[in-house]
C-alpha positions as CSV (number, residue, x, y, z in Angstrom):
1,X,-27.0,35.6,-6.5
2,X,-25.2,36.1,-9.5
3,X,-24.9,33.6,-12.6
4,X,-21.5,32.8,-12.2
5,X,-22.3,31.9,-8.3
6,X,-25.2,29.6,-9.6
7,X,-22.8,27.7,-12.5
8,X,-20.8,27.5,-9.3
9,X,-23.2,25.7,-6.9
10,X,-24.4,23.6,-9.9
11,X,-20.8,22.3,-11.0
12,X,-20.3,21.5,-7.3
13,X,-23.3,19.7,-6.9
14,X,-22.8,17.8,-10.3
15,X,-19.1,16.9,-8.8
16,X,-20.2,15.4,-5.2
17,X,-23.2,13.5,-7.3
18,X,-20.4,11.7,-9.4
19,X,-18.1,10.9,-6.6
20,X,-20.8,9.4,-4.6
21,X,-22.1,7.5,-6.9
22,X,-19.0,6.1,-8.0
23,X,-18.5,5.2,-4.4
24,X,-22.1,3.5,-4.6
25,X,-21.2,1.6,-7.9
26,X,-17.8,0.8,-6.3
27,X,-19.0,-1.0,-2.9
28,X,-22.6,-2.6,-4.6
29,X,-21.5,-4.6,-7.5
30,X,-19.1,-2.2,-9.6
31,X,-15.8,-3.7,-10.3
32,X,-14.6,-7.5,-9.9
33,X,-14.8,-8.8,-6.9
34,X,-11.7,-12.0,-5.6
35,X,-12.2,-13.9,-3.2
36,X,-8.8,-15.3,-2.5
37,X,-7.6,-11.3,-2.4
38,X,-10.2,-10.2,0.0
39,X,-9.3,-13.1,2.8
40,X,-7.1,-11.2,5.1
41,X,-5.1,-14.1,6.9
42,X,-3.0,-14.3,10.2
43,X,0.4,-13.4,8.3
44,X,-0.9,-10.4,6.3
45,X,0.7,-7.0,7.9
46,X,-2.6,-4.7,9.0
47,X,-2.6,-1.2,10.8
48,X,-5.1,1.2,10.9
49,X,-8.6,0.0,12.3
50,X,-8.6,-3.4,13.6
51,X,-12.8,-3.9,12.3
52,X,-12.1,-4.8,8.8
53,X,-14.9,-2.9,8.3
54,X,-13.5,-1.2,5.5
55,X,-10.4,-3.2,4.1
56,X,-8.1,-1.6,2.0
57,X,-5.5,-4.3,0.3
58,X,-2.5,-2.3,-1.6
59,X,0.1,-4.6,-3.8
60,X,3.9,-2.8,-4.0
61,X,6.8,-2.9,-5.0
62,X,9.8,-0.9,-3.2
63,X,11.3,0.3,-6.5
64,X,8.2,2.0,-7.8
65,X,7.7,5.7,-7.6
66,X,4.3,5.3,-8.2
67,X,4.4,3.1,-4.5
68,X,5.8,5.5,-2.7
69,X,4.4,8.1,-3.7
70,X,0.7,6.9,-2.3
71,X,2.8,5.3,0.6
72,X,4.0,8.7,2.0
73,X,0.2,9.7,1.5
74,X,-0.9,7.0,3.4
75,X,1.9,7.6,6.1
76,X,0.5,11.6,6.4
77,X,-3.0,9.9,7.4
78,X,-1.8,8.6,10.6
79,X,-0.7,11.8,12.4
80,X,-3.7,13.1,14.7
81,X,-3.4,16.7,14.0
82,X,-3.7,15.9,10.2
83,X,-7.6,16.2,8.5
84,X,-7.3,12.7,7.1
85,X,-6.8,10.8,10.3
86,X,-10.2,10.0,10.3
87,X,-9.3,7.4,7.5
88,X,-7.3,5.7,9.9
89,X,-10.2,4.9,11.9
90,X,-12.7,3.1,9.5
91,X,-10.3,1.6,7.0
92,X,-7.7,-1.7,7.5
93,X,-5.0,-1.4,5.9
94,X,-2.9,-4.7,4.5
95,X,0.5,-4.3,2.4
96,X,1.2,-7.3,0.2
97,X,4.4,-7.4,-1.8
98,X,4.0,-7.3,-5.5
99,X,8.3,-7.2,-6.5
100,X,8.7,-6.3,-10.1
101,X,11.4,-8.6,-10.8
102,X,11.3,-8.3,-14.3
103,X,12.5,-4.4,-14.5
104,X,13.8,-4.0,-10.7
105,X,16.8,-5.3,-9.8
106,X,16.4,-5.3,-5.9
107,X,12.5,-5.8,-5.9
108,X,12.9,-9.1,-4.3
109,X,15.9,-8.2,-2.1
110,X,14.1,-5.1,-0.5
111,X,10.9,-6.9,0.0
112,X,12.5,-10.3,1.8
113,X,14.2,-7.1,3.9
114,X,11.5,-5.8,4.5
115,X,9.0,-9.0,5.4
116,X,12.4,-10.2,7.6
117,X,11.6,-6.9,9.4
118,X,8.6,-8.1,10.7
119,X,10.4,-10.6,12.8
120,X,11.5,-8.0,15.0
121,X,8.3,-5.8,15.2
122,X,9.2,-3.1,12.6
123,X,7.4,-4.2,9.2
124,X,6.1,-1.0,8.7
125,X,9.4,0.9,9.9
126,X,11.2,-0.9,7.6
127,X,8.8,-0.3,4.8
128,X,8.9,3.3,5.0
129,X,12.9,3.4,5.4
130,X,13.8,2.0,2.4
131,X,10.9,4.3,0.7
132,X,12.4,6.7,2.2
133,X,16.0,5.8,0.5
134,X,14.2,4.5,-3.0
135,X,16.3,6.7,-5.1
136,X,19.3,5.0,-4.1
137,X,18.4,1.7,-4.9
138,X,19.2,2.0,-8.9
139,X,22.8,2.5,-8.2
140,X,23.5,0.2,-5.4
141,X,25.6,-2.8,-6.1
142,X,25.9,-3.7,-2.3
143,X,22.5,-4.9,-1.9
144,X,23.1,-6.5,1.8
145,X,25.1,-3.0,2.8
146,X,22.0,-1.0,1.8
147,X,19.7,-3.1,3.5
148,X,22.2,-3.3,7.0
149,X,22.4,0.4,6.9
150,X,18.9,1.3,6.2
151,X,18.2,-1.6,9.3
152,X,20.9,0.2,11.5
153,X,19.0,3.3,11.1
154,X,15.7,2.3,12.6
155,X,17.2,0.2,15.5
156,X,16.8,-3.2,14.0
157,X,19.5,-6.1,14.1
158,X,20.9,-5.5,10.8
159,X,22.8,-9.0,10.7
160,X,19.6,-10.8,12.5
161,X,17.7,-9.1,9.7
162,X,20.2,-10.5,7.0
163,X,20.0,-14.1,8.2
164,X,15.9,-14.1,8.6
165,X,15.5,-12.8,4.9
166,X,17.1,-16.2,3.5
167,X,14.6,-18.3,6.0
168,X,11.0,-20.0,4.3
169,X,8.7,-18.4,6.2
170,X,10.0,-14.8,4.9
171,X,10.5,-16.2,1.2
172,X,6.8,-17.9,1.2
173,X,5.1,-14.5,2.6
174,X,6.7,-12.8,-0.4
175,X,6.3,-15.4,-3.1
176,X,2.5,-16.4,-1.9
177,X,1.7,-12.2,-2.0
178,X,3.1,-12.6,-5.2
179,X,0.9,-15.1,-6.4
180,X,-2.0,-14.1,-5.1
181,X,-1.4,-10.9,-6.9
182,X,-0.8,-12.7,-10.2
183,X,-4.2,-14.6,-10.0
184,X,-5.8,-11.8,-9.6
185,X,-4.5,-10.0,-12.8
186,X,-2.1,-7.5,-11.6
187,X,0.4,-6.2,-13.7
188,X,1.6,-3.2,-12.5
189,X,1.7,-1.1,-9.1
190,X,0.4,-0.6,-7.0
191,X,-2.8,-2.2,-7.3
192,X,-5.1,-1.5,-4.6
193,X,-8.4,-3.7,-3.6
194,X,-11.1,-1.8,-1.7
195,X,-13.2,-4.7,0.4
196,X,-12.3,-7.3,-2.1
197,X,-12.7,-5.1,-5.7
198,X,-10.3,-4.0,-7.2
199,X,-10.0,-0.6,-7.8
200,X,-9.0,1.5,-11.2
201,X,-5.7,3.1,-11.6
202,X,-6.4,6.6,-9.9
203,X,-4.1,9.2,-8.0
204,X,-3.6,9.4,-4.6
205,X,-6.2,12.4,-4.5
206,X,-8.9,10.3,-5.8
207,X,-7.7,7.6,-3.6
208,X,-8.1,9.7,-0.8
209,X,-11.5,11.5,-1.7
210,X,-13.0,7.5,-1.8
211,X,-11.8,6.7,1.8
212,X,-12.7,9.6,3.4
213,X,-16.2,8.8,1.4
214,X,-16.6,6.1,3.0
C-alpha cells in the first residue's frame, strides 16, 4: 500500500469520526433543545414514518430559494428506487410555515393556499406545486389567479380552496406556526429541528448525511 492510499484511508477515517460524532453531540445534549417546537400536535402536517422516532420539524417559507431547494431534496427521498428512501422510513417529517412577510410579498398568501389545501387532502401536493412555480411568484400581481391555476393543476377545487384560505382555522395554523417559530428564535429559513434541537444552518448534503446517520 502506497502512501498516498494510507493519507487516503486516514482522511476517510478522520471524516466518518467527525460526522458521527457530531451526530452524537447533536442527539445527547448538543444544541438547544424547545419544548414547545418538539410537541407534534394533531394539526401539524406529518409524512414519512408514523414512529416519531426520529422527528424532523422544518420551518418555510414558499418564496425562499433556500426552501425549495431542500424541499425538492426531501421530495427525491420518497421514491423507492432512490438510495435515500431509507430516510423515509426512520424519520417524521412535519412542515410548519415560517412566511417572510417582511421581504415576500405573497409569503402569507401562498402559505394560507397552501394550509387551505389540506382541507381537501393535498397539503403536500399543494406545497410542492407552488415550489414548483416559485419563480413566478415575484412578478405576479394576481395572487388569487396564481393560486386558482396552480390548484386547477393538481385537481383541487380552486374556488373551494379560495374560500377556505380566508376561514380561522387555516389563518390560526399559519399564524400559531408562525409563532412558535418566533419563540423559538428563528429568523431566517428554513430552520430545521431534529427531535426537538435545532439544528445549524447546513446544506442539504449535510442535511442528508445526518438522517441517513441516524
Amino acid at each position: 500500500m502506497n502512501r498516498k492510499s494510507i493519507i487516503l484511508i486516514i482522511g476517510s477515517v478522520i471524516f466518518l469520526f467527525l460526522l458521527l460524532f457530531g451526530v452524537y453531540k447533536l442527539l445527547n445534549g448538543g444544541g438547544n433543545y424547545y419544548e414547545k417546537v418538539a410537541f407534534v400536535s394533531s394539526s401539524d402536517h406529518i409524512k414519512w414514518s408514523p414512529n416519531k422516532k426520529h422527528v424532523l420539524i422544518t420551518y418555510s417559507d414558499l418564496q425562499c430559494p433556500a426552501c425549495k431547494v431542500f424541499e425538492e431534496m426531501f421530495t427525491s427521498f420518497e421514491s423507492s428506487s432512490s438510495p435515500d428512501f431509507d430516510i423515509t422510513k426512520k424519520v417524521t417529517f412535519v412542515y410548519r410555515h415560517f412566511p417572510l412577510y417582511q421581504i415576500h410579498e405573497h409569503a402569507f398568501d401562498t402559505a394560507y393556499a397552501v394550509e387551505a389545501a389540506s382541507k381537501q387532502d393535498k397539503f403536500y401536493q399543494m406545497l410542492n406545486a407552488v415550489f414548483m412555480k416559485q419563480s413566478k411568484l415575484d412578478n405576479t400581481k394576481d395572487i388569487n389567479a396564481f393560486i386558482s391555476q396552480t390548484a386547477n393543476k393538481i385537481g383541487l377545487d380552486s374556488k373551494q380552496l379560495l374560500s377556505d384560505m380566508k376561514t380561522k382555522g387555516v389563518v390560526d395554523k399559519v399564524q400559531n406556526d408562525l409563532s412558535s417559530g418566533e419563540q423559538a428564535n428563528i429568523n431566517a429559513t428554513p430552520t430545521f429541528f431534529l427531535d426537538g434541537k435545532k439544528l445549524e444552518p447546513m446544506i442539504p448534503n449535510d442535511l442528508k448525511a445526518l438522517l441517513k446517520s441516524l
